[in-house]
C-alpha positions in Angstrom: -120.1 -26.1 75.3 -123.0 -26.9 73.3 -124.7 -24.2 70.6 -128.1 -23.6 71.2 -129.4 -20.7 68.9 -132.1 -19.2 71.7 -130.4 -20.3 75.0 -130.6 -18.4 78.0 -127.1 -18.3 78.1 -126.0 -18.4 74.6 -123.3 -20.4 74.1 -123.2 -22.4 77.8 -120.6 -23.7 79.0 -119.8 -27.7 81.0 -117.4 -29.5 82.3 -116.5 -32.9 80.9 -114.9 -35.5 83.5 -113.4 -38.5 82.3 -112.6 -41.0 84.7 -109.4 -43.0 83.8 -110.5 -46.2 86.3 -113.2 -47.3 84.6 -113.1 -45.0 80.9 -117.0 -43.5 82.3 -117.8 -39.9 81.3 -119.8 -37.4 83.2 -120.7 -33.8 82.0 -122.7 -31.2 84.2 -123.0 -27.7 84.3 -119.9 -25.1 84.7 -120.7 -23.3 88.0 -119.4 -20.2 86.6 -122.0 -19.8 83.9 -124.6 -20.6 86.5 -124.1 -18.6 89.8 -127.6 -18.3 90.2 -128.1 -22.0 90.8 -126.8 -23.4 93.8 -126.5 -26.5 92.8 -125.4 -26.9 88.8 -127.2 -29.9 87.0 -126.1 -32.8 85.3 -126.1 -33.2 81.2 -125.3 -36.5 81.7 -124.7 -38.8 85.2 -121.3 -40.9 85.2 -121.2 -44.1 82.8 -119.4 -45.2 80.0 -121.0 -44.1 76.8 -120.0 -45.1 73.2 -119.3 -43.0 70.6 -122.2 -44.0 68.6 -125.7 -45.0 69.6 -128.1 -47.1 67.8 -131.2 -45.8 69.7 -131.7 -49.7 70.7 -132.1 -50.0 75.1 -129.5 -52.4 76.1 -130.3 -54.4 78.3 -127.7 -57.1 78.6 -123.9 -56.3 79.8 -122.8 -58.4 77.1 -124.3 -56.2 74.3 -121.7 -53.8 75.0 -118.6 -56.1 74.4 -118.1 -55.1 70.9 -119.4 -51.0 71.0 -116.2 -48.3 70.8 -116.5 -46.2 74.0 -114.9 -42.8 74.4 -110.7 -43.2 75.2 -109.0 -39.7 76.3 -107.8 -39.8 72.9 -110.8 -38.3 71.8 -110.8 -35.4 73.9 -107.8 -32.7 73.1 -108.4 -29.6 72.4 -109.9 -27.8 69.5 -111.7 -31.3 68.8 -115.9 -31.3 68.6 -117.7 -34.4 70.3 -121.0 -35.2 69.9 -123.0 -36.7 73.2 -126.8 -37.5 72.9 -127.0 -35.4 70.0 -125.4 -32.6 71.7 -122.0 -31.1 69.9 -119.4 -29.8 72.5 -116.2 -28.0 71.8 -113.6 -28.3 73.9 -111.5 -25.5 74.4 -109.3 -25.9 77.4 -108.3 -28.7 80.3 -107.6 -27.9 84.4 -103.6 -28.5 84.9 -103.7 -31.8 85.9 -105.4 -32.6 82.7 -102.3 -31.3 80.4 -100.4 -32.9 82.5 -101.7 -36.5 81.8 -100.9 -35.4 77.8 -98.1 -34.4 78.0 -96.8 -37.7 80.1 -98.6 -40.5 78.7 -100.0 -39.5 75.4 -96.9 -37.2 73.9 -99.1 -33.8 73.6 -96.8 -30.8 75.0 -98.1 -27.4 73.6 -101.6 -27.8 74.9 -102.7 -23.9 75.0 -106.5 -22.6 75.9 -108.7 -21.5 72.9 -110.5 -18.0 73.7 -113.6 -17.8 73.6 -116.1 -15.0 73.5 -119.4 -16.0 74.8 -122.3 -15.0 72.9 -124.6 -12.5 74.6 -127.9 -13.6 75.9 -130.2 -13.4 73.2 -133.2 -10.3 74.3 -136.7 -11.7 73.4 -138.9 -8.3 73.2 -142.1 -8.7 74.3 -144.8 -8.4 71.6 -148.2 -7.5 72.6 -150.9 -9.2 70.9 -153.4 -6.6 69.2 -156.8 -6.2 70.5 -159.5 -7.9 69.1 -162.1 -4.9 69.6 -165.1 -6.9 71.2 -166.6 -5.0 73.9 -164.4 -6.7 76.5 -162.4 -4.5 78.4 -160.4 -1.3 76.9 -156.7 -2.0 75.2 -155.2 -0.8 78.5 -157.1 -3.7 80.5 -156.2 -6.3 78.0 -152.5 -4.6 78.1 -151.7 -5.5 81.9 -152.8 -9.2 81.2 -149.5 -9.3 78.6 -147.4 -7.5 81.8 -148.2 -9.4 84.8 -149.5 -12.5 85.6 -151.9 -11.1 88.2 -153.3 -8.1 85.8 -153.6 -4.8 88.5 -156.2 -2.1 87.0 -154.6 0.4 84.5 -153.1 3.8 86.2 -155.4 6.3 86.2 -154.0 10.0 85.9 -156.1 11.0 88.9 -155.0 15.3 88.9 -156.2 15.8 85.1 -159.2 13.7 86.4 -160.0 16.0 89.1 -159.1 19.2 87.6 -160.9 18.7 84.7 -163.6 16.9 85.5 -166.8 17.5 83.8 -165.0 19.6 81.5 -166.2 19.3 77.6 -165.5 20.8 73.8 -167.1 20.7 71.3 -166.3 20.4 67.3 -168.8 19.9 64.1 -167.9 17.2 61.9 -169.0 16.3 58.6 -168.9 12.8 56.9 -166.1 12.1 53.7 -167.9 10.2 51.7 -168.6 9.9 47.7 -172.2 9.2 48.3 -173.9 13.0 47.5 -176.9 12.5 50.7 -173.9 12.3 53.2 -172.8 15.6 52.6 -175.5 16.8 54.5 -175.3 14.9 57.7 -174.1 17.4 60.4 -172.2 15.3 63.8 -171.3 16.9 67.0 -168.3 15.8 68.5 -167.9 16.1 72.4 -164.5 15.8 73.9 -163.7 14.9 77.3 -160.9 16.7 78.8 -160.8 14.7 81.6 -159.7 11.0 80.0 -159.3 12.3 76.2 -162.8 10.3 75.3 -164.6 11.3 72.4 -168.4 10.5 72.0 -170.3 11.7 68.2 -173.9 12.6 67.7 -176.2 13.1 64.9 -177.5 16.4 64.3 -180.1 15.4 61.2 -181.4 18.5 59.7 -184.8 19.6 59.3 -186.8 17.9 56.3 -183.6 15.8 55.6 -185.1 12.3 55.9 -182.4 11.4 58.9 -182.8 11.1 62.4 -181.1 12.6 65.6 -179.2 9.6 67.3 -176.2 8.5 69.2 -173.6 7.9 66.5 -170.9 6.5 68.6 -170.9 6.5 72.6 -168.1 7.8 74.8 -164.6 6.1 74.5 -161.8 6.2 73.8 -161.1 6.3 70.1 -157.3 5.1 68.8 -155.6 6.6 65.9 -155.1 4.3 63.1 -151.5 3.0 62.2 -150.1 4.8 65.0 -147.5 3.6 68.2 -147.0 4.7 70.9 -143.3 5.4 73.0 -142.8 2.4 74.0 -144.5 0.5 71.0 -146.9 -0.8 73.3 -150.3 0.3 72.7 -151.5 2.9 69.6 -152.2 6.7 70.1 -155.3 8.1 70.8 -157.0 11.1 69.5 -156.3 14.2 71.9 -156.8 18.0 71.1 -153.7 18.2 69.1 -155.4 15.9 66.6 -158.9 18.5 66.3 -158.2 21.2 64.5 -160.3 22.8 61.7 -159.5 21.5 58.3 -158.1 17.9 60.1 -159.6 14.5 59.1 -160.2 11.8 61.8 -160.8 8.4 61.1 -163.1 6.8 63.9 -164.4 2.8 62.7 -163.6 3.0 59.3 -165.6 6.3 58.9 -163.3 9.9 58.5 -164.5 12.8 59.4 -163.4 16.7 58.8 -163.5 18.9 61.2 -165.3 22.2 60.4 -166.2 24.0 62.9 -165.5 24.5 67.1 -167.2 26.1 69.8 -166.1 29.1 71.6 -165.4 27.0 74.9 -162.5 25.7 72.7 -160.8 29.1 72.1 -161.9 29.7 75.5 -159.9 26.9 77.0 -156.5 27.1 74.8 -156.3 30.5 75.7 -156.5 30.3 79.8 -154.5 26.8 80.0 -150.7 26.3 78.4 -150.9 23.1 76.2 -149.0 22.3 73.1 -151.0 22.5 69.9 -149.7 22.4 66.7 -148.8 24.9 64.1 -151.7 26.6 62.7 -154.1 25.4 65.1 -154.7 28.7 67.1 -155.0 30.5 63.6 -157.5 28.5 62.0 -160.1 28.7 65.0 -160.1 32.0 65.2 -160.2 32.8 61.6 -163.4 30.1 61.8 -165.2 31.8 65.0 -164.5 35.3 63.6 -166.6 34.4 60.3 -169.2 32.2 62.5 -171.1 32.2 65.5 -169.6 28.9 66.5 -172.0 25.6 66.2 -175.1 27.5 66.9 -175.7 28.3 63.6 -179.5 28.9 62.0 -181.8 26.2 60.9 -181.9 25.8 57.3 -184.1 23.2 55.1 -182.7 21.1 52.9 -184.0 18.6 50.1 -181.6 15.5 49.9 -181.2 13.8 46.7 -182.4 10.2 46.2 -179.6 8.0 45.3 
């Protein structure tokens, strides 16, 4: 039974004939370890093979006058034998084996070794991170690491119907150290229907910024984050828009400060989990504001 560290098997397990006619060795496969074949391979066909190869062809009969072949001496048990580099233990014999020892070579207490076969070694599958190129989503590149015939993603068709066309809004503002960004006002839309997010800039009047897409609808992945399974990372959801919370979409964070009414609105008539504090804070915010239709104001940016 030879060791091989990251066999299918573990430690697998052959049968080593010797034939006693002609002193040739054959070694195959022990059908017991491999019931799923139905017919068990051969390590090594029938021949006589000596103890010690020189990795030279021989090509002559006469070259092997003089070599020292394997005897039945050399294999009792508890003993190690190496065959084309391969190390096998031998641990037991069939009766008529034992027999043979204890007649002709003078070996009576010839008892099995247990042995515990290994357990066959689990290989989890890692999935290769996404490169980001605009190339299909992380759940398309996903089912090419599942199957070898990628199927299209499942699609969670009754929230897509149900809440189709369904939006909220939330006003973000940009964490940066540069004192110009503190006036940059984003509207961020959320999709109900496939948890997509999609920002726009909402430049202020005399600001010296313009109105403009800021990032189109997608999905948007939390940074550092798993999911269940390990699979794939998590993605931003309501539970991760509350006021005061900082989201992190391409190396920009935002804070959340304000919401629209639509999203007190929609917490209220549907039961989803939110977390602590969450209900609080909106309404503590759309009590004190008119939601994100606030006044225009003029404002004079400072020149970095």
């Amino acid at each position: 039974m030879p060791e091989y560290s990251l066999g299918k098997h573990g430690k697998a397990r052959y049968l080593i004939c010797y034939y006693l006619a002609d002193g040739s060795i054959e070694v195959r496969e022990d059908p017991q370890d491999f019931v799923e074949r139905k017919n068990c391979k051969k390590f090594l066909s029938r021949r006589k093979l000596p103890k010690t190869r020189t990795g030279q062809a021989d090509h002559f009969p006469s070259m092997e006058a003089n070599k020292d072949f394997f005897s039945p001496s050399d294999f009792m048990i508890g003993t190690t034998i190496n065959i084309l580099n391969k190390d096998f233990f031998i641990f037991d014999m069939d009766p008529f084996t034992k027999d043979f020892y204890s007649e002709f070579v003078g070996h009576d207490k010839l008892e099995a070794i247990p042995i515990h076969p290994l357990p066959s070694p689990s290989l989890p599958l890692q999935v290769p991170p996404h490169s980001g190129l605009k190339i299909g989503t992380f759940q398309d590149s996903l089912q090419n690491c599942l199957k070898l015939t990628p199927q299209p993603p499942k699609l969670q068709l009754k929230k897509k119907l149900d809440l189709a066309g369904k939006k909220l809004r939330f006003e973000l503002s940009l964490v940066s150290p540069h004192p110009r960004d503190k006036y940059r006002r984003f509207i961020l839309t959320y999709h109900l229907e496939d948890d997509s997010i999609s920002i726009f800039e909402n430049a202020l009047p005399n600001s010296g910024l313009r109105d403009g897409r800021f990032m189109e609808r997608k999905q948007v992945y939390i940074p550092g984050s798993a999911s269940i399974d390990k699979r794939s990372p998590e993605i931003y959801t309501l539970q991760n828009m509350g006021i005061g919370d900082i989201i992190e979409v391409h190396g920009r964070k935002f804070l959340i400060q304000g919401a629209d009414k639509a999203v007190l609105k929609y917490i209220q008539e549907e039961d989803t989990f939110l977390p602590p504090g969450f209900r609080e804070k909106l309404e503590e915010y759309l009590s004190s504001s008119t939601g994100l239709e606030r006044s225009v104001e003029h404002v004079r940016i400072p020149v970095a």
